[in-house]
BAMI-241257 format. One record per residue (C-alpha): residue in one letter; x, y, z. Coordinates in steps of 0.25 Angstrom, whole numbers, padded with zeros to 4 digits, always signed. Layout:
# residues N
aXYZ...
//
This chain:
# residues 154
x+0641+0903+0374x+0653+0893+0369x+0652+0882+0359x+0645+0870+0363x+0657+0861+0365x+0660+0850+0355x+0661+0836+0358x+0671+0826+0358x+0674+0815+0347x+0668+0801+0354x+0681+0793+0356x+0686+0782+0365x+0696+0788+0374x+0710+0781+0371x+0710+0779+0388x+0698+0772+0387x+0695+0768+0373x+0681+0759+0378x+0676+0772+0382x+0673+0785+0374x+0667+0799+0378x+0655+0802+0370x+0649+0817+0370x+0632+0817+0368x+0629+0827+0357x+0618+0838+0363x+0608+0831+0353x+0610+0816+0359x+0608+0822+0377x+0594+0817+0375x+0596+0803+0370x+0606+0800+0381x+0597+0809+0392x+0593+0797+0400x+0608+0788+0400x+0614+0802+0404x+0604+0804+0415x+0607+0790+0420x+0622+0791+0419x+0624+0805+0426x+0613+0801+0435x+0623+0800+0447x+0630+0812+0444x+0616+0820+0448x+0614+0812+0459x+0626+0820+0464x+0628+0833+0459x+0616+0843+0463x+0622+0854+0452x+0616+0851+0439x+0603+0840+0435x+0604+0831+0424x+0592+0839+0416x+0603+0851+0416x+0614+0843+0409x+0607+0837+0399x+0600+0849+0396x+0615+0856+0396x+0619+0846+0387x+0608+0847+0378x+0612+0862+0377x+0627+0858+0375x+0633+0865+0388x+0637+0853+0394x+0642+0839+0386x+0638+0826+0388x+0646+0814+0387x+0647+0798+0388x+0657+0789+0389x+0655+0777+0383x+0661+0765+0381x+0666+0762+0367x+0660+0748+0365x+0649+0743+0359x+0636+0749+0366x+0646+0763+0367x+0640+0761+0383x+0641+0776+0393x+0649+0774+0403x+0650+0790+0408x+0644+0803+0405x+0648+0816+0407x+0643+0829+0405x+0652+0842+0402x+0652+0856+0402x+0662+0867+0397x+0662+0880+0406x+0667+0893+0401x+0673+0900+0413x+0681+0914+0410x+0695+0908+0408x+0693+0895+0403x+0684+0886+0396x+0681+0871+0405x+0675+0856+0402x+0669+0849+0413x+0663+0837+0416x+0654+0840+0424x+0645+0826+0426x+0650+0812+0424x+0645+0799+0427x+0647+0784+0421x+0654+0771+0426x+0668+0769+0426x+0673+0782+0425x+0687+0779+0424x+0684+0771+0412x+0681+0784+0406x+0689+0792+0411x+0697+0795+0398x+0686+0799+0391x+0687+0813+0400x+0701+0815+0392x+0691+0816+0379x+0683+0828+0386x+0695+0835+0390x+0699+0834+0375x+0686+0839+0372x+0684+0851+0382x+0699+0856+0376x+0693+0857+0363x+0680+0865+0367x+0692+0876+0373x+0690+0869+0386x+0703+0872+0396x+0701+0864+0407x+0691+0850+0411x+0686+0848+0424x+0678+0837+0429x+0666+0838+0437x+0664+0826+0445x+0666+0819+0459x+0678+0819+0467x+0679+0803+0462x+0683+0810+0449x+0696+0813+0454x+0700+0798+0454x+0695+0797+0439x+0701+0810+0435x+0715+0810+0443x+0721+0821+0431x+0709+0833+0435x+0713+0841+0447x+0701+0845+0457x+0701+0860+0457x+0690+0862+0465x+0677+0855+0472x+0662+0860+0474x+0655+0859+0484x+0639+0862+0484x+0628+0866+0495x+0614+0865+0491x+0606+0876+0495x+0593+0880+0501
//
């Protein structure tokens, strides 16, 4: 079992300085419950793999992270949330986003930049991001190393 991985300071990225990433704190998943639930709502419309009881409960536990971005004026508005998990596999140590959903994502795109920074201090090698092929437009720099492809059974 590793170390729960530490969060990240709350700044405005210097890309996008009316937005900031926030982590929630494993005490502070319950207060947020039902804004999460609404925000990542379209994500679990699509994917079949995981249900939203499980994240929260995994983020409750501190195996996966949650995070807003927020807008840094008055009223600190969400904009996105993502969820993250860091995977130890027998060479290496990853981060991944593995759920994301909010308006404007190109608005907040830098804010990833503060993740990356982040998985690099919990000993993290490599960052992947889990998402749509749509990602590729917002995130032009990550390569697309493989795709999965899923058959319900029974």
């Amino acid at each position: 079992m590793t170390a729960a991985p530490q969060p990240i300071e709350s700044t405005a990225s210097s890309s996008s300085p009316d937005v900031e990433i926030v982590p929630v704190p494993v005490q502070g998943i319950d207060q947020v419950e039902p804004l999460v639930r609404r925000m990542l709502s379209p994500v679990f419309a699509r994917t079949r793999k995981i249900e939203i009881d499980d994240v929260l409960d995994a983020c409750r536990f501190d195996t996966m992270q949650l995070w807003f971005i927020c807008e840094t004026g008055e009223g600190h508005k969400p904009i996105g949330c993502l969820v993250t998990e860091i995977i130890e596999f027998p060479s290496r140590r990853v981060a991944r986003v593995i759920l994301g959903a909010g308006e404007d994502a190109m608005r907040w795109r830098p804010c990833i930049g503060k993740l990356e920074s982040w998985a690099q201090r919990e000993g993290c090698l490599s960052f992947e991001l889990i998402g749509r092929k749509g990602w590729a437009r917002i995130f032009p720099e990550y390569e697309e190393i493989e795709r999965t492809y899923s058959k319900e059974l029974g």
